[in-house]
N, C-alpha and C positions, 0 to 999 in steps of 0.2 A: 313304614309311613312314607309319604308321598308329601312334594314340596313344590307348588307351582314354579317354575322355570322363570316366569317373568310374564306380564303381560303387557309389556313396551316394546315394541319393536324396533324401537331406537336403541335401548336399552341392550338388546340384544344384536343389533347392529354389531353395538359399537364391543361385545365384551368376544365376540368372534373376529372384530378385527385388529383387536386389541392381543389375541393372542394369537394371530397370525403374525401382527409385528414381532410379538417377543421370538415366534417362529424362526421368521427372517431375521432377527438380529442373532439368535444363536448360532445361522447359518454363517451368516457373512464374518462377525468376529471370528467363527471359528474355522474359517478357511482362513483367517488374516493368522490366527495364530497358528494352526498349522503347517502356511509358509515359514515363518517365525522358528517353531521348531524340529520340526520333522526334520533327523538327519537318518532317517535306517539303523543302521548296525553301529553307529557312531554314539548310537544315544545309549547304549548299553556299556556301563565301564569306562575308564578313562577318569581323568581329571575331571574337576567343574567344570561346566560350561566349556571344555573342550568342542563338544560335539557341534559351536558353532562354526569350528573352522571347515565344516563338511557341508556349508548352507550356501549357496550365493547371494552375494548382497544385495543383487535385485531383488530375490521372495525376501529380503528381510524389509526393504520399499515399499514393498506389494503390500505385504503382509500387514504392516504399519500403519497403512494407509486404509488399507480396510477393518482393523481393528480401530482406528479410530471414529470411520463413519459407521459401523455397527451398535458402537456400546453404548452410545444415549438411546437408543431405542430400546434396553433391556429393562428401564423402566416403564414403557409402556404392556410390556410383557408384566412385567409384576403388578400392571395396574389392571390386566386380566384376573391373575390369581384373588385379589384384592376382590376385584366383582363377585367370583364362583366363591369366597368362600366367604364373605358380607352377609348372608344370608341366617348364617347360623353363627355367629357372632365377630361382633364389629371387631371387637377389640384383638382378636388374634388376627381378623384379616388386616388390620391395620399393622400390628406387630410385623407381620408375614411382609406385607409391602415397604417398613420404613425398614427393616432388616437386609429383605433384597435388595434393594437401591445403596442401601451402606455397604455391604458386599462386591456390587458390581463399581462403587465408586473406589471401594480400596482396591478392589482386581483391578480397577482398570489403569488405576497406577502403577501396579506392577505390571504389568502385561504392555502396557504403553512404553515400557521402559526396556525392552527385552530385544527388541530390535537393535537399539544403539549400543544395547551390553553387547549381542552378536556382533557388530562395527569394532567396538573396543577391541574384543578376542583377537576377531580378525588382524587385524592394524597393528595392533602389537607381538601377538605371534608370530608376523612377516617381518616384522623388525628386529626380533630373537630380542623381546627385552621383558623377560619370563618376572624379572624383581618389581618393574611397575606395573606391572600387568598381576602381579599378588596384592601387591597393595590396594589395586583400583578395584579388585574381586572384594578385596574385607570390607573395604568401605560398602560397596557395592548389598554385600549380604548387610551388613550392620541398618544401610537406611531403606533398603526395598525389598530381601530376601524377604525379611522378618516380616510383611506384612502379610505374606502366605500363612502364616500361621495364625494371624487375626482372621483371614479370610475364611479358614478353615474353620474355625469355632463358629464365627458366625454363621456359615453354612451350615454345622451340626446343630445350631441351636435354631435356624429358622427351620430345617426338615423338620426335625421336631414338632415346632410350633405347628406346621403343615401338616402335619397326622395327627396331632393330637384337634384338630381340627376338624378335618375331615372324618375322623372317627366317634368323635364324642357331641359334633351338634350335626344339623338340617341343612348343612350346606346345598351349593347346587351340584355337588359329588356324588358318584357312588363310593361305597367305603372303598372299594380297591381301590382308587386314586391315591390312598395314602402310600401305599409305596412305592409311589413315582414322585418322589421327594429326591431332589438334589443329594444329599449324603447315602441315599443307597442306589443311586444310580450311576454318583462316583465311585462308591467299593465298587461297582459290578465292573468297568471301565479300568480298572488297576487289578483286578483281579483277573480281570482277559491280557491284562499288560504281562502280568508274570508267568501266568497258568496259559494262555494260548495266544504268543507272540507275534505268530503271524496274521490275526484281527489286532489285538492288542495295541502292538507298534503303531496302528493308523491314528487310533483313538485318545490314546492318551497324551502327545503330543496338544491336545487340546479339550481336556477331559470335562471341565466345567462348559463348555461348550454343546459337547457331547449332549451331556445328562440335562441340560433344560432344552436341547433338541427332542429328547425324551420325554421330558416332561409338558412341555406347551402340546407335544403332536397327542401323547395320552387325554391331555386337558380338555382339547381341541375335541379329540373323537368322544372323550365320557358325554361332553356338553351337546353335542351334538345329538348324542342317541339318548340324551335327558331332553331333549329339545324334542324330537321325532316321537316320543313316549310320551310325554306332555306332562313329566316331573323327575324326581333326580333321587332317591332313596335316600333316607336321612337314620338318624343314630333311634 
């Protein structure tokens, strides 16, 4: 079956430049966090958060600084997805959008926090004072590690939502869209980290990044060649 695309031109304006922003926010946060933490051969083995004493504290500045002008705009990005998948029911596109925004608001806490933990490492590693420097680590995982693990549910349970979506109504998707879902485009990104290190090492230093780099540019090109076709295959 066949699903008109749209016949607003604003409409459509706006849901192409809606996910060219989420585009450019995946770029810029994830160059921010990739300064942040890309150390090479230091990320492999070792202590926690060792590998930040192999970063200079400028990219951890840089870094910082661009992860914080990037992440408000990841909302606009979910307000593309929101659009493409509105079509074929509200209720999961809306799911999908209040889901990504809770996601990127709890990463952006921990990711906003990761520069100054590299400063910590730093500073007190050069001071040889390994006893407060465990302490500031436990605290450290107790009030912000721990929010990775929220983040990561949420992320499994919004792919989900996102293919069970794209698969079962009229979106403005083709079915393959579904597995350019965040949770498998993460495995893929960790599974280049262990199984082929020398891609790997680049990518997962900033791996949620990555994967809706991935995701927005598939989104981007499905919409398009549903646009140029003048409909988008539905369930």
């Amino acid at each position: 079956m066949k699903i008109s695309f749209s016949s607003s031109a604003e409409h459509r304006k706006f849901l192409f430049l809606s996910g060219l922003i989420g585009l450019a926010a995946s770029l810029v946060v994830g160059t921010g966090e990739f300064l942040v933490h890309y150390a090479g051969d230091a990320m492999h083995g070792g202590a926690p958060y060792a590998f930040f004493q192999a970063i200079a504290p400028g990219r951890l500045v840089v870094g910082q600084a661009l992860i914080i002008l990037g992440l408000p705009f990841y909302a606009v990005g979910y307000a593309h997805l929101f659009l493409a998948l509105r079509p074929g029911s509200r209720k999961l596109a809306v799911a999908v959008f209040l889901l990504g925004v809770a996601s990127f608001s709890i990463g952006g806490v921990w990711v906003g926090s990761r520069a100054f933990l590299g400063s910590v490492v730093q500073i007190l590693a050069d001071q040889s004072a390994p006893a407060t420097l465990a302490r500031l680590l436990e605290r450290y995982d107790l009030l912000l590690e721990n929010l990775v693990q929220i983040l990561r549910l949420l992320v499994v349970a919004n792919s989900a939502l996102f293919a069970v979506a794209v698969l079962r109504f009229r979106t403005l998707y083709p079915r393959w869209m579904a597995a350019f879902n965040p949770a498998v485009l993460l495995a893929i990104v960790f599974l280049l980290f262990f199984q082929w290190p020398a891609v790997g090492d680049f990518l997962a230093p900033t791996a949620m990044n990555v994967a809706h780099f991935a995701m927005f540019t598939a989104s981007l090109l499905a919409l398009r060649r549903s646009c140029d076709s003048g409909g988008a295959e539905g369930s």
